[in-house]
N, C-alpha and C positions, 0 to 999 in steps of 0.2 A: 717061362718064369711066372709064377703068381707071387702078383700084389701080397703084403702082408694089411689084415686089416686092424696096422693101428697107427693112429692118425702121426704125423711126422710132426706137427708141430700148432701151436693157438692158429685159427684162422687169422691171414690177415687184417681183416676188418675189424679185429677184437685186438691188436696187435696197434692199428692203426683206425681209428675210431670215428677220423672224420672221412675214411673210407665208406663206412660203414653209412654214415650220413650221406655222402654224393651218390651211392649206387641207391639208396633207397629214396632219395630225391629223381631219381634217372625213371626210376622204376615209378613213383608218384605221376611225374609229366609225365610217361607215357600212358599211364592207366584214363588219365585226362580226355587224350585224344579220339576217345571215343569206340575202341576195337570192343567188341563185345571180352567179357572177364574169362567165358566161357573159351574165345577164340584165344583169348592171351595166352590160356593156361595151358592147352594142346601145343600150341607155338613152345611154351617151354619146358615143356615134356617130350617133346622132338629132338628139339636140340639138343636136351640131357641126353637122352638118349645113343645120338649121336657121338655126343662128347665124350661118354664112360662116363658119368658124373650120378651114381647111384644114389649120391645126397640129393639130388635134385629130379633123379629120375623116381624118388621115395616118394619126397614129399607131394612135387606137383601130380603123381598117381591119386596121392591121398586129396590134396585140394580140389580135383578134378571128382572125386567119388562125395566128396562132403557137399560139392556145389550142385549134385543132383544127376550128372551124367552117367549113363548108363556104363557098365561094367563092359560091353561088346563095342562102347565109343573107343574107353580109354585102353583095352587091351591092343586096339587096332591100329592105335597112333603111329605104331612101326611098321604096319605095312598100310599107311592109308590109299594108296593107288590102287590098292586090288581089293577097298574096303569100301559097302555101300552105305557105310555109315555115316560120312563128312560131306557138307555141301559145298558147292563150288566156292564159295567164298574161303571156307576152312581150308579145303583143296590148294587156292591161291596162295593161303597164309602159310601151309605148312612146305608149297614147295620155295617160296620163298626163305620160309627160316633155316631149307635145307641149303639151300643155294649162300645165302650169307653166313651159313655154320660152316659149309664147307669150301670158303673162299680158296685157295689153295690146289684143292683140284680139279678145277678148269682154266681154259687160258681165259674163257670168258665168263667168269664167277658168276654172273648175274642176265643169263641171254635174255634178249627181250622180249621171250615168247612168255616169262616167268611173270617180269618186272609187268608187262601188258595184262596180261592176267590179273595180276595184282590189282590194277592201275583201273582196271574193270571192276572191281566191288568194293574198291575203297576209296574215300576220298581222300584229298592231299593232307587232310589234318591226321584222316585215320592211320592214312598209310606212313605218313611218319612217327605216328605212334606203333605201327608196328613193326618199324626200322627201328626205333628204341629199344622194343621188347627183345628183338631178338639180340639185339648188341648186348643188353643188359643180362641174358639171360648168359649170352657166351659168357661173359663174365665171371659173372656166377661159377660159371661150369668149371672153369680155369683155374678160379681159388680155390676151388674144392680140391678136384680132383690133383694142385700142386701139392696139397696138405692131408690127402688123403680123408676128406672130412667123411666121416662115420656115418651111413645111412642112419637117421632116426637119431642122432646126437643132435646138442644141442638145443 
């Protein structure tokens, strides 16, 4: 079966406005905490990715290319394991945000050879700035893709 693409309905957030204010306050604290912007935006272009969510797998392509990142980083962000591109730290962040995108299919979502890892390059403020981001980004991903939001709309 293929998607048709057009959008099924107003995003929730435009529907419900103080929506729109909580996820962009969620998304503020986290930016706070300290994760590099560079690290954030790999984080949620993974999960887009992850997700189906083409509205977000669009844009944070494009904010990732505006913010100066090489074209051989952001291509790779779907196979960063067999990419010599990403440091250990982005490494840590991205197998994290795969881990918390895809709670569901493990019986132990989050093993702590991941969460250690983590735990290793970031500190307790970073690292729950970037338990935000990726919460915030699933988000994201979930109103989209329930609305079928239009890559490049909006």
């Amino acid at each position: 079966m293929t998607a048709t693409l057009e959008q099924r309905m107003t995003n929730p957030v435009f529907v419900v406005p103080e929506a729109m204010d909580a996820l962009q306050a969620l998304t503020k604290s986290a930016r706070k905490a300290g994760v590099r912007r560079e690290t954030a935006l790999l984080v949620e272009l993974r999960a887009s990715q992850i997700n189906g969510c083409s509205f977000c797998v669009d844009m944070h392509s494009r904010e990732l290319k505006e913010a100066g990142v090489a074209d051989e980083r952001i291509f790779a962000v779907g196979a960063w394991r067999e990419s010599p591109h990403f440091t250990e730290a982005e490494r840590a962040a991205l197998a994290l945000t795969e881990a918390l995108t895809r709670i569901a299919d493990q019986p132990n979502p989050v093993p702590d050879d991941i969460w250690e890892e983590a735990k290793a390059h970031y500190t307790e403020q970073e690292l729950a700035g970037l338990i935000l981001e990726i919460a915030g980004i699933n988000v994201w991903n979930r109103l989209n893709v329930a609305v079928r939001q239009i890559a490049g709309a909006v």
